[in-house]
C-alpha positions, -999 to +999 in steps of 0.1 A: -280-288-058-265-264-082-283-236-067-270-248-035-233-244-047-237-214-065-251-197-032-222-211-013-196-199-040-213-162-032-214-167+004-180-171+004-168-142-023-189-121+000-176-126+031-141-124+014-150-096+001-166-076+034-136-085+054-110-070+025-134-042+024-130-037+062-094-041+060-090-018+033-117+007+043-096+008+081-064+015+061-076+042+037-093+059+070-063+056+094-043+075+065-074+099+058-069+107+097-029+107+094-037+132+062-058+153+087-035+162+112-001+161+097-011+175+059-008+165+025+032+166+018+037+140+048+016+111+027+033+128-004+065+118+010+052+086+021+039+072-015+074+088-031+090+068-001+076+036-009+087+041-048+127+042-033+121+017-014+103-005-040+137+000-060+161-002-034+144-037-023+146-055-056+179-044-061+193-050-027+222-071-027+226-079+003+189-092+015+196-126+025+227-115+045+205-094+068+177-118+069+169-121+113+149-148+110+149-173+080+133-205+092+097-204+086+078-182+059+068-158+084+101-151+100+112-143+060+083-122+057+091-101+092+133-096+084+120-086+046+098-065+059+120-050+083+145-043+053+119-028+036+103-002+060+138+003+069+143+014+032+111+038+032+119+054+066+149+066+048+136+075+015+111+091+034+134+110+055+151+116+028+122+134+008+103+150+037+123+177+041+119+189+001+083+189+008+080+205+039+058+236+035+054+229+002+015+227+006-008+247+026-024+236+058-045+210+056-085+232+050-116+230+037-122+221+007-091+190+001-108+165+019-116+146-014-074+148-019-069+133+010-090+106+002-073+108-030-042+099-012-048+073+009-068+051-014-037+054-040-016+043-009-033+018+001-034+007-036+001+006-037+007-010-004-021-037-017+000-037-053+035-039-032+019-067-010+013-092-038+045-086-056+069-071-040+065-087+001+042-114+001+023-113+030+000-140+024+012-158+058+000-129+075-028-124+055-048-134+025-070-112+006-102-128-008-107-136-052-122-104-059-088-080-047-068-110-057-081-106-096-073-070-091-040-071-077-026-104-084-018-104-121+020-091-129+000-070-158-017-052-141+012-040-113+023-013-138-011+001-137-009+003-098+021+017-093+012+043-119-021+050-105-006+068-075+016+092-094-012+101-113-029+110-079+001+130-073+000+146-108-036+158-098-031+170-061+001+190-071-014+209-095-032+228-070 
């Protein structure tokens, strides 16, 4: 019987774990693509986007005033959501035009910077999804990303984790 457990306990981390991986793997290749034909400083302004809006969030004021919907968890999830992206599309309007031209086109030879890129933002959007908008009513991710991205220790070290990306794409 234990056996039998123990194989069901795997059986489920895995199929937790291939579905996250899916998830995950679709993000990192949409923005790969998005990398691809609009260049380098448009996910640069993106990830520096999603640090104003990180900070303009918390310290909104005003976030249960513009709340649309506030009846079920799902409705708060959407209107804080909403907030939010409406908080990046500014920051990153706000930052876009700095970078513009600032790197070269997109060539041989950066492809493993792109990559770079959209694994450190999907990291952060992972990291921002477990402590910043809780989307667990939308979706859940499985124990293994969980023990990864759940603990408030370790949220430093994914929002750092992208600037460091930045650090080592910017250098070129």
């Amino acid at each position: 019987m234990p056996a039998i457990t123990s194989l069901q306990n795997f059986s489920s981390i895995t199929e937790s774990f291939t579905l996250d991986g899916i998830v995950i793997l679709a993000l990192v290749a949409v923005l790969f693509v998005y990398i691809i034909r609009y260049g380098k400083e448009h996910i640069i302004s993106l990830i520096l986007a999603l640090y104003i809006a990180l900070l303009a969030f918390i310290h909104f004021p005003y976030k249960e005033q513009f709340l649309l919907f506030s009846k079920t968890e799902m409705q708060h999830l959407v209107s804080n959501t909403l907030i939010f992206v409406t908080f990046t599309v500014i920051g990153y309007l706000a930052v876009s035009p700095m970078l513009r031209n600032r790197y070269s086109s997109y060539g041989n030879g950066t492809w493993f910077e792109g990559i770079l890129l959209s694994i450190a933002t999907v990291a952060l959007l992972i990291a921002f999804s477990y402590h910043v908008l809780p989307i667990a009513s939308l979706y859940t991710f499985g124990e293994s990303i969980a023990t990864l991205f759940a603990p408030s220790q370790f949220f430093f070290w994914w929002l750092a984790s992208p600037l460091v990306v930045l650090l080592l794409v910017g250098r070129r």
